[in-house]
C-alpha positions as CSV (number, residue, x, y, z in Angstrom):
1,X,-75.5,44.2,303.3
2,X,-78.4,46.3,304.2
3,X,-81.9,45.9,306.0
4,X,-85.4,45.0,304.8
5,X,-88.1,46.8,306.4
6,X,-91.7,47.6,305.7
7,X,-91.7,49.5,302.8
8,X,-88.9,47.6,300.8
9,X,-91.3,44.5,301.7
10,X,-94.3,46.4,300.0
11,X,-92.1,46.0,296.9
12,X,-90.6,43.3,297.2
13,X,-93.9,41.4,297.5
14,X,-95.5,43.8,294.3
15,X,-91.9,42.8,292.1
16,X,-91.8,39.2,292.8
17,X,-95.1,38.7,292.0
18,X,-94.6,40.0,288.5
19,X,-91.5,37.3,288.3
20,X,-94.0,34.6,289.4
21,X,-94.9,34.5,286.2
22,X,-98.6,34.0,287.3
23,X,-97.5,31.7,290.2
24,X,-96.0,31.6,293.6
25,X,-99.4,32.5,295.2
26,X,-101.2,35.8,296.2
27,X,-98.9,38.8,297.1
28,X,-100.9,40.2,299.8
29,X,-100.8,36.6,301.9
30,X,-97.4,36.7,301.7
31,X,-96.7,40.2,302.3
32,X,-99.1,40.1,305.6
33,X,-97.1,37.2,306.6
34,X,-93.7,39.2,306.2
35,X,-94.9,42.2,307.5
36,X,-96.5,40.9,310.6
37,X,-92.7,39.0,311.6
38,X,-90.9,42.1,310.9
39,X,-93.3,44.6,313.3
40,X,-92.5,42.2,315.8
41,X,-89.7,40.8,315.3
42,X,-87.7,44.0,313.1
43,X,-85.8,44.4,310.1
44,X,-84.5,41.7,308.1
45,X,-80.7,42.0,307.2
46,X,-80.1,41.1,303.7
47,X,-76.6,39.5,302.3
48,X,-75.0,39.7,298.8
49,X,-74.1,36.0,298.1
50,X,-70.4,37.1,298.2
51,X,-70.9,38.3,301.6
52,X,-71.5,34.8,302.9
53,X,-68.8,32.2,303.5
54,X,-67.9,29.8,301.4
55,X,-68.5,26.8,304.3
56,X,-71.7,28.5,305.6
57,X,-74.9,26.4,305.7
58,X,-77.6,28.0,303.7
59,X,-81.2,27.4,304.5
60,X,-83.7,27.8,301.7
61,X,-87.6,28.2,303.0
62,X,-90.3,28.0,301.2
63,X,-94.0,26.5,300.8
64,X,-95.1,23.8,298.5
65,X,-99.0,22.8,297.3
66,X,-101.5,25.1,295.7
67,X,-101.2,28.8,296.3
68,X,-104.9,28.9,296.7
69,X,-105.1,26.3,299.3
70,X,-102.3,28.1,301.3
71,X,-104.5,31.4,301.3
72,X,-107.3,29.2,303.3
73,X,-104.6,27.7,305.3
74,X,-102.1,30.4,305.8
75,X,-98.8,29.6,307.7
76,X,-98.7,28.0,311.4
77,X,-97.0,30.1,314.5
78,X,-93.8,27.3,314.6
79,X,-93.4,26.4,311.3
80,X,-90.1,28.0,310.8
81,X,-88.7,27.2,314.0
82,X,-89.5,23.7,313.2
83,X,-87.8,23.4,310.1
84,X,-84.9,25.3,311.4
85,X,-84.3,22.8,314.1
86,X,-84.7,20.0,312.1
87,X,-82.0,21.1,309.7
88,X,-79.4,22.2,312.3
89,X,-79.9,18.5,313.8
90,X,-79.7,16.7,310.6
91,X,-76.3,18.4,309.6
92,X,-75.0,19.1,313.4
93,X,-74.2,22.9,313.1
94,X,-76.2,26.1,313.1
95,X,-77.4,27.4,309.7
96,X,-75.8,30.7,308.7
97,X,-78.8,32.5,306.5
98,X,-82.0,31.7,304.8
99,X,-82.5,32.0,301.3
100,X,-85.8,32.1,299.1
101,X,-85.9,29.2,296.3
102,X,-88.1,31.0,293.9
103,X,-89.4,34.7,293.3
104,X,-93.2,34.8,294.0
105,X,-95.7,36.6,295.7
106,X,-95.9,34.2,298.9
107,X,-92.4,32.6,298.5
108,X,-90.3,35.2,298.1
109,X,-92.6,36.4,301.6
110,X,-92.3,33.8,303.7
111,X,-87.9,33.5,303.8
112,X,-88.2,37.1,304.9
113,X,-90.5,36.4,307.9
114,X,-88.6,33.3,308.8
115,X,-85.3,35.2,309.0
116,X,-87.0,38.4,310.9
117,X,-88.1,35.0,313.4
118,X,-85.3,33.7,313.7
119,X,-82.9,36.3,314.2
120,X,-80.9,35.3,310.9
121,X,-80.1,37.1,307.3
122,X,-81.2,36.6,304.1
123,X,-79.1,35.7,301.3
124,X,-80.0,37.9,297.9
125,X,-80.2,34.8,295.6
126,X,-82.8,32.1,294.9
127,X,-82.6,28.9,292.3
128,X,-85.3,30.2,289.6
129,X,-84.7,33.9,288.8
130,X,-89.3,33.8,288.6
131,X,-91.2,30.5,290.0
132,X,-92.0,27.4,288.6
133,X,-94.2,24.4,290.0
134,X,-91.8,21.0,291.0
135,X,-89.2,21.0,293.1
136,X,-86.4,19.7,290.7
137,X,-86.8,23.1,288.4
138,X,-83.7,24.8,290.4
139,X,-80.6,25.6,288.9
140,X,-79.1,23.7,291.7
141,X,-80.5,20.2,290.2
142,X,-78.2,21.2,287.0
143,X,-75.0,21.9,289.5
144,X,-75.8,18.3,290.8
145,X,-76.7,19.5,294.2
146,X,-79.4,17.3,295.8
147,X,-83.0,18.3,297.2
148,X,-82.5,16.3,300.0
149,X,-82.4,15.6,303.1
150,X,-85.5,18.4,302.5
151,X,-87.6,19.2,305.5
152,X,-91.4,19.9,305.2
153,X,-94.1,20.7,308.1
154,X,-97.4,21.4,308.1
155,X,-99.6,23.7,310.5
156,X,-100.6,20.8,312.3
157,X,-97.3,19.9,313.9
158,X,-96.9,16.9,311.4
159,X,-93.0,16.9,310.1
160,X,-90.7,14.4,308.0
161,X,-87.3,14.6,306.6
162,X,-86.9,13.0,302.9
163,X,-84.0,11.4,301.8
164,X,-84.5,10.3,298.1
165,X,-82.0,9.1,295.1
166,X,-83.2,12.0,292.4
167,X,-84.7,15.2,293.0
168,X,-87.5,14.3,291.0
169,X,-88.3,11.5,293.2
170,X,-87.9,14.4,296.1
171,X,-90.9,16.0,294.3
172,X,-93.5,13.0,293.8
173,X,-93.2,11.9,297.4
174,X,-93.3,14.9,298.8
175,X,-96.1,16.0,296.8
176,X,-98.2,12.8,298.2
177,X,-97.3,14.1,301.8
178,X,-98.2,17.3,300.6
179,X,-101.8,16.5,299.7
180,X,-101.9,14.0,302.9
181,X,-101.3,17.5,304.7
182,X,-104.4,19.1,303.3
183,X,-102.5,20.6,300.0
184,X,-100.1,23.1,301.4
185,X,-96.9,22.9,303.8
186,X,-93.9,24.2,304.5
187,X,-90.5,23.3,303.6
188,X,-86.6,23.6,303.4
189,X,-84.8,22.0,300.9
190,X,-81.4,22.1,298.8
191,X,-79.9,23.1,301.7
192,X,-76.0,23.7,300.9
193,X,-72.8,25.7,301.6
194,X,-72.0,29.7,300.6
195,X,-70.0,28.3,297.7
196,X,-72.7,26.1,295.8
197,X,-75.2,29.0,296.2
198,X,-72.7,31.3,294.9
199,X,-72.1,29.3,292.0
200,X,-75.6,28.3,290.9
201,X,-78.0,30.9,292.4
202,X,-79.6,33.6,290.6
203,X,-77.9,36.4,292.5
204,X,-80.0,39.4,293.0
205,X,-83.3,38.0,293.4
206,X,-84.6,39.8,296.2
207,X,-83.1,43.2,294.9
208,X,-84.6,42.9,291.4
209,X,-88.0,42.5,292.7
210,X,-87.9,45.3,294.8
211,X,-87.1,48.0,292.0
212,X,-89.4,45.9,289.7
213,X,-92.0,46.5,292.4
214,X,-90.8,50.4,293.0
215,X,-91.5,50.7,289.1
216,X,-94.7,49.4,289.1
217,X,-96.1,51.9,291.7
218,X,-94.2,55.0,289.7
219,X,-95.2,54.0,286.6
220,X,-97.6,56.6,285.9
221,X,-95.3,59.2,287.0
222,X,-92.7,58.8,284.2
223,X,-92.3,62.1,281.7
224,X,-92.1,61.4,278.3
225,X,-93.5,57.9,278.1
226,X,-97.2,56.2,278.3
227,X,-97.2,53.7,281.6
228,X,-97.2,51.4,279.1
229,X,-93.8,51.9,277.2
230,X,-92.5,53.1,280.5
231,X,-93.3,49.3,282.6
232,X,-92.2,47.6,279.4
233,X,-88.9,49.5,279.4
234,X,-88.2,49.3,283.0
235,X,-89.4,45.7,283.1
236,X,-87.1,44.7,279.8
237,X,-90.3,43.4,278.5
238,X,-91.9,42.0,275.3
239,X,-95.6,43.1,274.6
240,X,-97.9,40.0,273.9
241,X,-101.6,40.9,274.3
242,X,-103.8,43.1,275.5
243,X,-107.4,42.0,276.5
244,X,-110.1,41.2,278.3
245,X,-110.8,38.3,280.3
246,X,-113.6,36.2,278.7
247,X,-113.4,32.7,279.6
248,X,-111.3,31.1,283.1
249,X,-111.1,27.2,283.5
250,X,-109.4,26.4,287.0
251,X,-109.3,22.9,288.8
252,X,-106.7,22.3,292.1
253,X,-105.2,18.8,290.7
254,X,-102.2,16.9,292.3
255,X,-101.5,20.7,294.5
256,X,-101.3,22.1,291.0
257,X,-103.1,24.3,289.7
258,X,-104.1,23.8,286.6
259,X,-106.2,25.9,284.2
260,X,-106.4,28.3,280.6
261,X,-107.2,31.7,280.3
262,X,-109.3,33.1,277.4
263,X,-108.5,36.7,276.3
264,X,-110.1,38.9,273.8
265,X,-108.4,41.3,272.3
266,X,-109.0,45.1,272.9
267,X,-107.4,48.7,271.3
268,X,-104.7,47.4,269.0
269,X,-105.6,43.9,269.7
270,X,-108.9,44.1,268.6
271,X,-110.6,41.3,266.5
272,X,-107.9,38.8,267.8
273,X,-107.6,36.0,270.8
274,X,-105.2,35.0,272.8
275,X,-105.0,31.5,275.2
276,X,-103.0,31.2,277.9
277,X,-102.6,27.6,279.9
278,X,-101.1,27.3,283.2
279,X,-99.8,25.2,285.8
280,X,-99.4,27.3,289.1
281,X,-97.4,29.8,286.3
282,X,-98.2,30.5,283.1
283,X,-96.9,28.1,280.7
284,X,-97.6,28.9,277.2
285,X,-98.7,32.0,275.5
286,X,-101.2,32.0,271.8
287,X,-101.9,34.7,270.0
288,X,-104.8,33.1,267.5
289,X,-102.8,30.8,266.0
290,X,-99.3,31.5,266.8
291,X,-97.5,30.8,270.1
292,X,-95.6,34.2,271.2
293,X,-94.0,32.9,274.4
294,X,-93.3,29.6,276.2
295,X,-91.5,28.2,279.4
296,X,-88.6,28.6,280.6
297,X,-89.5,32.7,279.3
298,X,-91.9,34.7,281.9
299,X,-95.6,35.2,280.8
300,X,-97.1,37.9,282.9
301,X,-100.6,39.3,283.1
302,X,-100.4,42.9,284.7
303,X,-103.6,45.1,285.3
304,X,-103.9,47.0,281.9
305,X,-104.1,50.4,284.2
306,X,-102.1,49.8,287.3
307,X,-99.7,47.2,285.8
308,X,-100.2,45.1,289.6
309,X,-99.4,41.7,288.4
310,X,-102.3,39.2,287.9
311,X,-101.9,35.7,289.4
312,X,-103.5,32.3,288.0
313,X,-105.8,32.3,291.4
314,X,-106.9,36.0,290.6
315,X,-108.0,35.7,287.1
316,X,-111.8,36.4,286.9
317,X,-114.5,37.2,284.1
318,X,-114.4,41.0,282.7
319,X,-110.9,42.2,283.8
320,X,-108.8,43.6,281.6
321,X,-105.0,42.8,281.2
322,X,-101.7,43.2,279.6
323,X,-99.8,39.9,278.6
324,X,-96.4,40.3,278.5
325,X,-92.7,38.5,278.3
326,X,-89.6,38.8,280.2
327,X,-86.3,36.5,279.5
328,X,-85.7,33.8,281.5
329,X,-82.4,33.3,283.5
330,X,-79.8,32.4,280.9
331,X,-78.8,29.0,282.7
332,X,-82.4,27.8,281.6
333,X,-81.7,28.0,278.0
334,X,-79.1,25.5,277.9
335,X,-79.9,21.6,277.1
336,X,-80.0,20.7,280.9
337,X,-82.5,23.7,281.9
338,X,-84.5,23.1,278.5
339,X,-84.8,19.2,279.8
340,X,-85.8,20.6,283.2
341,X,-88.3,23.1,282.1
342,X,-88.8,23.1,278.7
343,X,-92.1,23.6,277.1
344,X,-92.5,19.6,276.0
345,X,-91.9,18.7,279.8
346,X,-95.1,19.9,280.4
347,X,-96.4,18.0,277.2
348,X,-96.6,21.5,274.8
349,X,-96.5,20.1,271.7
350,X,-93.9,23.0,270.9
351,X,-90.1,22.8,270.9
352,X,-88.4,26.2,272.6
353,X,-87.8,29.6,271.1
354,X,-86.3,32.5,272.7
355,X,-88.7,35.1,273.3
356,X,-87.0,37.9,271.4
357,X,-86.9,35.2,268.5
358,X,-90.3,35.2,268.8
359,X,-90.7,38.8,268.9
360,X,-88.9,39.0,266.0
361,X,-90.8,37.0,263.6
362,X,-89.4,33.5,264.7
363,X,-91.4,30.3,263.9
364,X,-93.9,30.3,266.2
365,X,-96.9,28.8,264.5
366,X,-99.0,26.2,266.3
């Protein structure tokens, strides 16, 4: 146990951001968001999992739609009270603690501004280990545990419960409401008890991302190292690509965003390309022709200088970046996650290869 304030937010937004893998929307929306409910409202106190008992109802909040829609829209004064009200009627008892569901720069935010609201803790776990863009991608949906009843709200006042057979029918209806809303709302879902979240969550969430974020900002600081070997090593990261931003294609489909990156290679890179194609978070990673890294495996664009991770809504003409790969969660690698997530979900014509594998001279060719 022990309390999130302002500055542990400052890197708690900058780390989960980097485990967005390019999704989970803009850092500084969701840190202004959290910041602004714990001035008011004070620290945040933040539970291991195994501090939370077993029958305890955990409360998962997040936002679903297009990051970029939710940075026009931003997040409505009784949102969070909403949801928590509708829960605590729909399963007759008071929820214990909130948890995030994903790491990203607005949704690992907005759990911490709900629980400085509401007067309750914040579990240190989540159901990704980095973000992905459907509903069903949790590693609860592998331990059987349903999406619903899921609660969603928008800034309007609007509010529904869902109550759906699969969790993949949890995500195409509530994406409909979703765009009925204006592309962006707020929800609670896979609600559950301490010991499903114990068994299933990615413990430690919260806390990664905060020394991932206090790395970032020392970077430069380290004796002995370049920033770049020094983020790497800190990061447990694979170098992909370094270059400059010469072509962006974006479109907001479905509250998806959907788009490809076009890099040209600079200092060792030189002379090459790289292509990397998106939706919300960076999916696939090609080096001319040779894929390097896919989903369910991070692919992160950092500043080349500052290392500040880059999001898919950020990415403009002329700036300069660092591609790079960080493991997934190990749960994802097995058949279930790979059927979840896996690159040919998202119709890569590509079956899955570790990243080190990759790394390492694996097949990787187109």
């Amino acid at each position: 146990m022990r309390k999130i304030g302002l500055s542990e937010i400052e890197d708690i937004a900058l780390g989960a951001s980097l485990l967005g893998a390019g999704g989970g929307g803009d850092p500084y929306v969701g840190k202004l968001v959290a910041i602004g409910a714990v001035r008011e409202c004070g620290p945040v106190t933040l539970l291991e999992p195994d501090e939370v008992p077993d029958d305890a109802l955990v409360m998962p909040i997040a936002m679903m739609g297009a990051p970029t829609i939710l940075g026009e829209k931003t997040i409505g004064e009784h949102e969070y009270q909403n949801l928590y009200e509708m829960v605590s009627k729909f399963f007759g008892r008071q929820v214990y603690a909130f948890m995030p569901m994903e790491a990203g720069g607005v949704n690992s935010m907005l759990p911490i501004a709900a629980a400085a609201r509401l007067g309750l803790p914040l579990v240190d776990a989540d159901g990704m280990g980095r973000a992905f863009p459907e509903l069903q991608m949790v590693t609860f949906t592998m331990g059987g545990v349903s999406a619903t009843p899921m609660a969603l709200v928008d800034e309007k006042g609007n509010s529904a419960i869902f109550n759906t057979i699969t969790n993949k029918w949890t995500e195409e209806l509530a994406r409909a409401v979703t765009m009925s809303c204006g592309g962006s709302v707020s929800v609670s879902l896979y609600c559950m008890d301490g010991a499903t979240m114990k068994r299933y969550g990615v413990r430690d969430i919260v806390t990664r991302s905060q020394k991932l974020g206090e790395a970032i900002r020392k970077v430069k600081s380290v004796s002995g190292k370049s920033p770049e070997e020094a983020f790497l090593e800190y990061a447990e990261g694979y170098r992909l690509f370094k270059g400059k931003i010469v072509d962006v294609l974006r479109e907001t489909k479905g509250a998806f965003n959907y788009g490809k990156v076009v890099l040209e290679g600079i200092g060792s890179d030189k002379g090459h390309q790289a292509r990397i194609v998106f939706q919300n978070e960076n999916l696939c990673a090609q080096v001319d022709d040779r894929i390097v890294a896919t989903v369910p495996d991070l692919i992160c664009l950092v500043d080349a200088e500052t290392f500040i991770p880059v999001t898919t809504d950020a990415l403009k003409y002329g700036k300069r970046v660092l591609a790079v790969g960080l493991k997934c969660f190990e749960m994802w690698r097995s058949e279930a996650g790979l059927e979840l997530v896996g690159p040919r979900y998202f119709g890569l014509d590509t079956d899955y290869i570790p990243l080190e594998e990759r790394a390492n001279g694996g097949e990787a060719d187109v």
